[in-house]
VODOGU-534462 format. One line per 2 residues: number of its first residue (from 1); their letters; for each residue x, y, z of N, C-alpha, C. Coordinates in nm, 3 decimals, m for minus. Atoms other than C-alpha are relative to their C-alpha. Layout:
<atoms>
NUM = A = X Y Z X Y Z X Y Z; ...
</atoms>
This chain:
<atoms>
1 = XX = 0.101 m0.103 0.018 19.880 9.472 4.608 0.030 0.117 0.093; m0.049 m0.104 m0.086 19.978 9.806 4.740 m0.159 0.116 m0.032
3 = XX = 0.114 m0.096 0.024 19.710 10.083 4.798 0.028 0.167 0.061; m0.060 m0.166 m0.062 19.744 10.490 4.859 m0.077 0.049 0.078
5 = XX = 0.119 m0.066 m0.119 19.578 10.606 5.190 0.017 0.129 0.002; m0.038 m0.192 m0.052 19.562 10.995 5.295 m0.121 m0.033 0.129
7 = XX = 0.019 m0.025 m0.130 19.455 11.040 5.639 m0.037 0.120 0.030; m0.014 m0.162 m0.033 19.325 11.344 5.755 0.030 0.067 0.149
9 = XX = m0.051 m0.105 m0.139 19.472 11.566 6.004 m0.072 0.011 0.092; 0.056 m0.007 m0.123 19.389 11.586 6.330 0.014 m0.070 0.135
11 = XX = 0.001 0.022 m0.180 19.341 11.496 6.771 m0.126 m0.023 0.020; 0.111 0.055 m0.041 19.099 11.321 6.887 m0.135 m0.021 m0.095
13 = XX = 0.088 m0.072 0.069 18.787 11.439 6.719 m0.003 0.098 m0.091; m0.021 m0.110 0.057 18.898 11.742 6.602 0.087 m0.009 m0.141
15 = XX = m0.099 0.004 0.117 18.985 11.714 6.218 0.000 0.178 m0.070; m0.030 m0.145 0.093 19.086 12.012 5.962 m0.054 m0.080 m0.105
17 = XX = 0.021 0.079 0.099 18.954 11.995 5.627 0.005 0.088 m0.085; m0.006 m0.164 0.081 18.983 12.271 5.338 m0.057 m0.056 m0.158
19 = XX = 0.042 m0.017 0.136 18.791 12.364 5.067 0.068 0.008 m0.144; m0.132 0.016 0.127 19.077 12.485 4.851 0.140 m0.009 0.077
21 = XX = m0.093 0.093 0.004 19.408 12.352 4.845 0.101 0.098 0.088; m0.045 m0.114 m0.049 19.613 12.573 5.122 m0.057 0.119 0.045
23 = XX = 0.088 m0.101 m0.111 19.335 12.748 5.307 0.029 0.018 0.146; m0.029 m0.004 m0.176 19.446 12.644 5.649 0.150 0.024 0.014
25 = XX = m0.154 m0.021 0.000 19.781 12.730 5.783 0.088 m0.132 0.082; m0.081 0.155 m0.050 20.013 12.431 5.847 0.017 m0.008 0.093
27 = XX = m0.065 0.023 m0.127 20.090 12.303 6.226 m0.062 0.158 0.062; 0.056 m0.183 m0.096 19.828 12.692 6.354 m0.090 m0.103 m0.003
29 = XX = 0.117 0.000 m0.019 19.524 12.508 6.325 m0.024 m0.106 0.138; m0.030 0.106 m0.152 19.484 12.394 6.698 m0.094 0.056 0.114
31 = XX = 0.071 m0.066 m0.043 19.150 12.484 6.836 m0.051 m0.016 0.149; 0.015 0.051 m0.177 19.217 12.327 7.197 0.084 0.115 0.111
33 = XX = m0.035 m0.124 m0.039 19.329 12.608 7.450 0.120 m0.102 0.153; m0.081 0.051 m0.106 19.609 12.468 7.699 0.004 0.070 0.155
35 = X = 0.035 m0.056 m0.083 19.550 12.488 8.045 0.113 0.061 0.114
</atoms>
């Protein structure tokens, strides 16, 4: 029995999620500020 997961993106808490298909920009959305 095999099954198809999708995972959603994201660190810690912080997920992405898009309305339509290619709203967010791939590997930019990174709303933690490095210190």
């Amino acid at each position: 029995m095999s099954a198809t997961l999708s995972y959603q993106s994201g660190f810690g808490n912080e997920f992405e999620t898009e309305c339509l298909p290619g709203a967010l920009p791939v590997g930019r959305n990174s709303p933690q500020r490095c210190a």
